[in-house]
C-alpha positions in Angstrom: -25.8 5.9 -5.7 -27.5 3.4 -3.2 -28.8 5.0 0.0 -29.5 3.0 2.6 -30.5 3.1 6.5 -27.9 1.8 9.2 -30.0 -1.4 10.1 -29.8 -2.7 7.0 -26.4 -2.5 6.6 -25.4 -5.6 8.1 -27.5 -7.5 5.1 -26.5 -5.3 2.5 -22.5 -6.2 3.5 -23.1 -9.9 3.4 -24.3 -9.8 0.2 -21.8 -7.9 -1.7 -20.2 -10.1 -4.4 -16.7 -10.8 -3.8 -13.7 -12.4 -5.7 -16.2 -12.8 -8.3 -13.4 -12.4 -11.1 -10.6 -14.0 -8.8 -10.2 -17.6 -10.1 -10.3 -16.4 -14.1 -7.8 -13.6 -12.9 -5.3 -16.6 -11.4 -5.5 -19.3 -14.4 -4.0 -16.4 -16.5 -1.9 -14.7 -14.1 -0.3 -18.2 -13.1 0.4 -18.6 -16.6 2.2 -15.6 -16.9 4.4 -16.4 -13.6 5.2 -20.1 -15.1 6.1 -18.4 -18.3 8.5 -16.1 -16.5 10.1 -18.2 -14.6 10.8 -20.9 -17.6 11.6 -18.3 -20.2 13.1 -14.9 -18.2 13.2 -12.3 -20.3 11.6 -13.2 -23.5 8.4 -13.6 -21.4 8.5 -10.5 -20.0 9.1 -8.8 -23.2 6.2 -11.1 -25.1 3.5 -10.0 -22.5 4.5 -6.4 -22.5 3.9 -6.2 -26.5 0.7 -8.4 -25.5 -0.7 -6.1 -23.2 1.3 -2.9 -22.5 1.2 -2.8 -26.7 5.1 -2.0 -26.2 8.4 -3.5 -27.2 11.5 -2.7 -25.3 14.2 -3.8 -27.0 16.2 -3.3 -23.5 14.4 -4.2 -19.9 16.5 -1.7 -18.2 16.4 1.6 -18.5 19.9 3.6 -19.0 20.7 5.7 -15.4 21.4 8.1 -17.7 18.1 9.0 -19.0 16.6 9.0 -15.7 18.6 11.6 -14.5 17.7 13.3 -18.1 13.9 12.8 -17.1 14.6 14.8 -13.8 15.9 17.2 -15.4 13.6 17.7 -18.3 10.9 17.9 -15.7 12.7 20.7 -13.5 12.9 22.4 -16.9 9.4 22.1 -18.7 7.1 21.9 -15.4 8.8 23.6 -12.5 5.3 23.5 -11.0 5.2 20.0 -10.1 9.2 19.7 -9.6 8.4 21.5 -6.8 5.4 19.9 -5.9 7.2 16.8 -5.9 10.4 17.6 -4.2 7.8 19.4 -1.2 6.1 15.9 -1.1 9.3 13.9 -1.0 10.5 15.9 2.0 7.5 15.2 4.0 7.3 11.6 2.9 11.2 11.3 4.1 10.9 13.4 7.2 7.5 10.5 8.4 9.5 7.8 7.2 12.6 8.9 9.4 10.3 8.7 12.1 8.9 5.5 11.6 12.4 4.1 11.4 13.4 5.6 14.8 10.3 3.0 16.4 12.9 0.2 15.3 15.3 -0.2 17.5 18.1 -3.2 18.6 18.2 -3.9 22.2 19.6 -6.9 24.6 18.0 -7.6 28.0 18.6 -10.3 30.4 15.3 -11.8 31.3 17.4 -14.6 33.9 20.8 -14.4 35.2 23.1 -15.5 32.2 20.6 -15.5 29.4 21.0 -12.5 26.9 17.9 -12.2 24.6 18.6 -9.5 21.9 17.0 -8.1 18.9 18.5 -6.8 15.4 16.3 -4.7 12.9 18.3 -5.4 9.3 17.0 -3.8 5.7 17.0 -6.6 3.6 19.0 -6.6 0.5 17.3 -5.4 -2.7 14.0 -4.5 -2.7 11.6 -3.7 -5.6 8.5 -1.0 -6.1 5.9 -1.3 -8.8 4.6 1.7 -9.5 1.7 1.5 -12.2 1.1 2.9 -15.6 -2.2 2.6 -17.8 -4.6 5.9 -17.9 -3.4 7.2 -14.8 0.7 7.1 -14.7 0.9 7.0 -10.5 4.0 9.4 -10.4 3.3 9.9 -6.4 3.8 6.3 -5.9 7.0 5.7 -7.2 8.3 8.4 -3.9 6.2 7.1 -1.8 8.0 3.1 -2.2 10.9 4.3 -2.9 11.8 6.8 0.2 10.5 4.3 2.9 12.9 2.1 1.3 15.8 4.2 1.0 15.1 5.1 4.4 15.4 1.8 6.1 18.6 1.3 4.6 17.7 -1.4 1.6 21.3 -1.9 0.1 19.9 -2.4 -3.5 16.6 -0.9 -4.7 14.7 -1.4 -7.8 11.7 0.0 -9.3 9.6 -1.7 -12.1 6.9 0.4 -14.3 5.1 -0.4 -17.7 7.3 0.2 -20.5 5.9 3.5 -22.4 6.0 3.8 -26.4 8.3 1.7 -28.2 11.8 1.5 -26.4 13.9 3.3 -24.7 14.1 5.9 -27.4 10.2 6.6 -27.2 9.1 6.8 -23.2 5.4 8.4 -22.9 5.3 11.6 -20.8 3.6 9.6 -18.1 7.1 6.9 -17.9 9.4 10.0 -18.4 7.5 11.8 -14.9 7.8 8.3 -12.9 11.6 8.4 -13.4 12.0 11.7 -12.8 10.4 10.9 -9.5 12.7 8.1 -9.2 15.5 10.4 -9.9 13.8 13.0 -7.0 13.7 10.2 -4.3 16.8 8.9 -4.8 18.0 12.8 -4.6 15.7 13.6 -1.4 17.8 10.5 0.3 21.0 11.1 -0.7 21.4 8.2 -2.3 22.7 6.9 -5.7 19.7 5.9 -8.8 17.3 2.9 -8.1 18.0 0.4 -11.0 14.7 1.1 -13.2 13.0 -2.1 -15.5 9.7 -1.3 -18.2 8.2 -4.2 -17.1 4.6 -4.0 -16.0 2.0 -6.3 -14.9 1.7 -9.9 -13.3 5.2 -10.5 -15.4 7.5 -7.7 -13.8 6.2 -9.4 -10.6 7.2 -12.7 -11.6 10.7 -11.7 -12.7 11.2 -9.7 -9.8 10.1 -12.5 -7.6 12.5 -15.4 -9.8 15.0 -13.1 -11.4 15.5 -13.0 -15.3 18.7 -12.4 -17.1 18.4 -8.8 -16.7 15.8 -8.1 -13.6 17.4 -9.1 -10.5 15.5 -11.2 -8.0 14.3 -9.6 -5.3 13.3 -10.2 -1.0 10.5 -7.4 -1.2 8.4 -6.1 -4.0 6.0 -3.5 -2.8 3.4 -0.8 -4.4 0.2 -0.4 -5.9 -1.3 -2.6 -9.0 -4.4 -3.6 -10.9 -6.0 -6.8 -10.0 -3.3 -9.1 -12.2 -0.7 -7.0 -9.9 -2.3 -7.9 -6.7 -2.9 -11.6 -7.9 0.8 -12.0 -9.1 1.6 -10.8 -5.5 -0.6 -12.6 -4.0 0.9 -16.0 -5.5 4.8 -15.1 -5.9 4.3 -14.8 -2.0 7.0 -17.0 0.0 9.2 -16.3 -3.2 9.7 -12.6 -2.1 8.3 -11.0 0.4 5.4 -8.4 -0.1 3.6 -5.2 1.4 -0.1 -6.5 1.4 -2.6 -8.0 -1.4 -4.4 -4.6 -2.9 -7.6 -4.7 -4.2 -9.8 -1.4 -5.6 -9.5 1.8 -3.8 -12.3 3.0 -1.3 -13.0 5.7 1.0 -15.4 6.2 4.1 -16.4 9.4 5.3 -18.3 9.9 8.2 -20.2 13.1 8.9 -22.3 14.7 11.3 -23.5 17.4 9.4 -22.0 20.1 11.8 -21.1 22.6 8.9 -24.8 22.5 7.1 -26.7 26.2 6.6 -24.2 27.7 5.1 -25.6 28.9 1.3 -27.5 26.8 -1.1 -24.8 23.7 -0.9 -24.0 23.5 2.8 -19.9 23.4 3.5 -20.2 19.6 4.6 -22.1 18.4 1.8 -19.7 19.9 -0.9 -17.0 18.7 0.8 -18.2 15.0 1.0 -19.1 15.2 -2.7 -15.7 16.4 -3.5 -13.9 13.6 -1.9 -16.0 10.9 -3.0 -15.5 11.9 -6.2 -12.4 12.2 -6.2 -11.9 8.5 -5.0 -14.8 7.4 -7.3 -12.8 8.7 -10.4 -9.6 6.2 -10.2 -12.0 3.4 -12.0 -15.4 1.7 -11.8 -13.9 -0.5 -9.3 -13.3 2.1 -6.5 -15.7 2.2 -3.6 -16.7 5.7 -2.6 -19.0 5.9 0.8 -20.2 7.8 3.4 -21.9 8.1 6.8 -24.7 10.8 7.6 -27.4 11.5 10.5 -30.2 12.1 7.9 -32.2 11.3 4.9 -32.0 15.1 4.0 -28.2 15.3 3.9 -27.9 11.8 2.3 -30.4 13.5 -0.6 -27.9 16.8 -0.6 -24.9 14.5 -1.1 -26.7 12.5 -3.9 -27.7 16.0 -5.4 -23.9 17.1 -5.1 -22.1 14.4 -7.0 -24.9 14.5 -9.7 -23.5 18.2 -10.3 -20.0 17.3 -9.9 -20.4 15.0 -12.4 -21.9 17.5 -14.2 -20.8 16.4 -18.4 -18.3 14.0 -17.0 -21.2 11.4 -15.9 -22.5 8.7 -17.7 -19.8 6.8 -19.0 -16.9 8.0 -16.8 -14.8 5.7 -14.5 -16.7 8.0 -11.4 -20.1 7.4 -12.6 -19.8 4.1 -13.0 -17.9 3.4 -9.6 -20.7 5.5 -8.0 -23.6 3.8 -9.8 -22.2 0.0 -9.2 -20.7 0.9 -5.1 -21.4 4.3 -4.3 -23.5 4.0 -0.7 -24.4 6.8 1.7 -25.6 5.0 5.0 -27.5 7.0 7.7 -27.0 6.2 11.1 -28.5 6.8 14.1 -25.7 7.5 16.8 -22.1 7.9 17.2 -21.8 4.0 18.4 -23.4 2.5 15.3 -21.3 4.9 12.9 -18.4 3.7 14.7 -19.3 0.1 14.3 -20.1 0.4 10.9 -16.8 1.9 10.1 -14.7 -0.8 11.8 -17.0 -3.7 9.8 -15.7 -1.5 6.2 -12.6 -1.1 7.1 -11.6 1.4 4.9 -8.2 2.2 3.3 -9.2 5.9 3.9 -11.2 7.0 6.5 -12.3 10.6 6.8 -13.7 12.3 10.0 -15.9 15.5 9.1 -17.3 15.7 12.7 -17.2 18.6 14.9 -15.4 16.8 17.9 -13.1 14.6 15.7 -11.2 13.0 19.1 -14.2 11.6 20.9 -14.3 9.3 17.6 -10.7 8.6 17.4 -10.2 6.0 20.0 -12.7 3.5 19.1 -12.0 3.7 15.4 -9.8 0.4 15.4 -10.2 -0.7 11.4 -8.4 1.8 8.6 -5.7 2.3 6.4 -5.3 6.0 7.0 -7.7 8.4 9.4 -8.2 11.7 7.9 -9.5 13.8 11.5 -11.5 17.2 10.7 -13.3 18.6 7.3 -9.5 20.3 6.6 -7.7 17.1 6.2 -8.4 15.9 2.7 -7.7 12.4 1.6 -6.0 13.9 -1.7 -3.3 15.3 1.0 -2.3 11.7 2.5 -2.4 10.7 -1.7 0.5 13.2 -2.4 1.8 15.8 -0.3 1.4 15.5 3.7 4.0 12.8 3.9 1.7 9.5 5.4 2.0 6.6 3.1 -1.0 6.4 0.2 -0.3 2.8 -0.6 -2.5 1.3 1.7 -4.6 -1.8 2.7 -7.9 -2.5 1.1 -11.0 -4.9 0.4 -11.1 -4.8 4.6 -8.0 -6.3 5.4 -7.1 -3.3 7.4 -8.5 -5.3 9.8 -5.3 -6.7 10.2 -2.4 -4.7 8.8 -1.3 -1.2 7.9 -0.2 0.8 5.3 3.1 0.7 3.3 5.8 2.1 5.7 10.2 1.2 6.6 8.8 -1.9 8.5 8.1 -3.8 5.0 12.1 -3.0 4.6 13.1 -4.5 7.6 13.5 -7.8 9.3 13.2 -8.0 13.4 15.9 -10.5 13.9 16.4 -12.0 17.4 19.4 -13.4 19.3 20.2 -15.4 22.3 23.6 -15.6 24.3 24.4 -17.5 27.0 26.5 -17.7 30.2 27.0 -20.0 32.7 25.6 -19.6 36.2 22.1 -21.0 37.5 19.9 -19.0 35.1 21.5 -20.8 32.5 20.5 -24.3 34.2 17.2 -23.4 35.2 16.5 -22.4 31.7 17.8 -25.8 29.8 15.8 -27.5 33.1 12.9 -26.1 31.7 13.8 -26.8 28.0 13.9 -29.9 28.9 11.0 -31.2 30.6 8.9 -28.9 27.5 10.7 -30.9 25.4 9.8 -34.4 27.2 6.2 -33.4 27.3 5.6 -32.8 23.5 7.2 -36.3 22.8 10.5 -34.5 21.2 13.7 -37.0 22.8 16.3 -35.4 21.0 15.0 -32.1 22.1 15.3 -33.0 25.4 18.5 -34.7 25.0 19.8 -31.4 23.7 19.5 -29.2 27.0 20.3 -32.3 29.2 24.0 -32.2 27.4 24.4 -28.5 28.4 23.3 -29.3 32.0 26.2 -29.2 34.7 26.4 -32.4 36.6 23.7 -32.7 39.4 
């Protein structure tokens, strides 16, 4: 764990290596996308024995043992059935919301024009949800509900194959469609079509189509870095959410709840949080914020006992030892500026007075405001979106929400009377001054007589 003091921050973030792995990453992940797209489903199902060390004999997976999965899990683990169907509600209830911002509208800005706007779901939509170590169950409601939300006509969800065929689904496979079953039952809307397809390759035959994976307008959801670099280049084939990279958090402190007991409240908290980012792999970024050496040292001391016989070789030892950072700062200004250069996908507030931060926090996946609001909440249960923007590019976009569903379409209808003319007037002359005849030529034949 690196500890380092705010004005050395800005030469410490210059030199962080990055994309170091990117341009090996794309020579293979380009030849998986060729291979896809030449050979459909024989290339999906080669790479999946390759590196999902699976063999469907079948892409899709019957609607029947989805609904069988559901069940099962309502059955054997009515804990987190209802965890699940809790979450979903929330997730559906903020999505509803975030719909409701979308709205159509026509206004006349001039006398006979008619500007208008249409918000349309597009057609058939995909989520990824990943497998691996850490089966992402939470993921697979929180693509699908947005989706189903906005109104998508046909949705599809895409997950590494588990075991050896449709007979033989791991536990991890069986609980990400049951949640697939849960959304679609939250919504009240019929079974996403489900593919075992993982990796760059279900990208690439969602993006092209293959004889049995439809082609899709939007794929969306979390992914390792062959996900994200599939996404990244199938892009302009399909749309997508955003390019993920590893997960990170940023929590600021200002040490408010210290002297309470031998580990003061803030410290444990801050531990707690960054290790449970630290432990998704070696590749998440855990970080923090504090006033002073002494808590930075407490925080250090914390996570050591967290660790406790988990350290050394585990994924949150060696994401702490490679990125963990705890930067001390001297006043609420250079925190804030700081956090808007890191640009976090999570951001957590454990200050006293959590609003006078708020408005000039500009750069952030999701803000987390008070010691009570626990990333882990936004991950699964309080209904905000977890997939979210990373590697600092919430600098320019936000989380997945409806709006990567929908297209803002716009309109224009005409009627005759002098707004009409002074608008192809000014088409015109535009037109003339950029050199584009035919443009201009265009208005002049709608023009009435002079």
């Amino acid at each position: 764990m690196k500890i380092i003091n705010s004005n050395e921050f800005d030469e410490y973030w210059k030199k962080l290596p990055r994309h170091e792995e990117e341009q090996a990453v794309d020579v293979l992940v380009k030849e998986i996308i060729a291979a896809v797209r030449n050979e459909g489903d024989e290339a999906v199902k080669r790479y999946a024995a390759k590196f999902d060390k699976a063999s469907p004999q079948a892409l899709e997976v019957p609607p029947e043992l989805v609904m069988e999965a559901l069940a099962g899990l309502k059955k054997e683990d009515a804990a987190l059935a209802e965890a699940l169907a809790y979450s979903a509600q929330n997730i559906k209830c903020f999505a509803m919301l975030q719909k409701e911002q979308f709205k159509d509208f026509e206004s006349s800005p001039s006398p006979g024009l008619f500007t208008g706007q249409r918000v349309i779901p597009v057609e058939k939509a995909a989520v990824y949800v990943p497998g691996g170590r850490f089966p992402l169950i939470s993921s697979a409601l929180m693509g699908l509900i947005p989706a189903f939300v906005s109104g998508v006509e046909e949705l599809f969800l895409a997950s590494p194959p588990g075991g050896s065929g449709n007979a033989e689904p791991m536990p991890g496979f069986l609980r990400i469609l049951a949640a697939a079953a849960l959304a679609a039952e939250t919504c009240g809307r019929e079974l996403p079509r489900v593919f075992q397809a993982g990796g760059a390759q279900a990208i690439a035959a969602l993006a092209f189509g293959t004889e049995s994976i439809p082609r899709c307008d939007v794929i969306v959801g979390p992914g390792n870095k062959y996900v994200a670099a599939a996404k990244r280049i199938i892009f302009g084939e399909a749309g997508i959410d955003f390019v993920a990279g590893p997960t990170d958090v940023l929590i600021i402190s200002d040490g408010f709840d210290r002297g309470r007991g031998a580990l003061p409240g803030a410290v444990r908290l801050i531990a707690a949080d960054m290790l449970a980012q630290a432990e998704h792999d070696a590749d998440a970024r855990a970080r923090a914020l504090v006033p002073d050496r002494q808590m930075a040292d407490a925080i250090v001391s914390a996570l050591e006992t967290g660790l406790g016989a988990r350290g050394g070789g585990s994924p949150a030892a060696l994401s702490l030892e490679a990125g963990g950072l705890i930067i001390i700062y001297k006043d609420m200004a250079e925190a804030v500026r700081i956090a808007n250069v890191i640009a976090p996908e999570h951001l957590e507030l454990q200050v006293e007075e959590g609003r006078r931060w708020i408005s000039s926090l500009k750069n952030y996946g999701s803000l987390f405001v008070g010691a009570a609001a626990a990333e882990v909440l936004g991950d699964y249960s309080a209904g905000i979106n977890h997939t979210l923007p990373t590697s600092g590019s919430a600098r320019f976009t936000g989380g997945l929400s409806v709006r990567h569903f929908l297209k803002t379409v716009t309109s224009l209808r005409c009627e005759e009377g002098a707004g009409l003319q002074r608008a192809l007037d000014a088409a015109r002359v535009i037109a003339r001054a950029e050199g584009l005849g035919f443009h201009a030529q265009s208005a002049e034949a709608r023009q009435a007589p002079r």
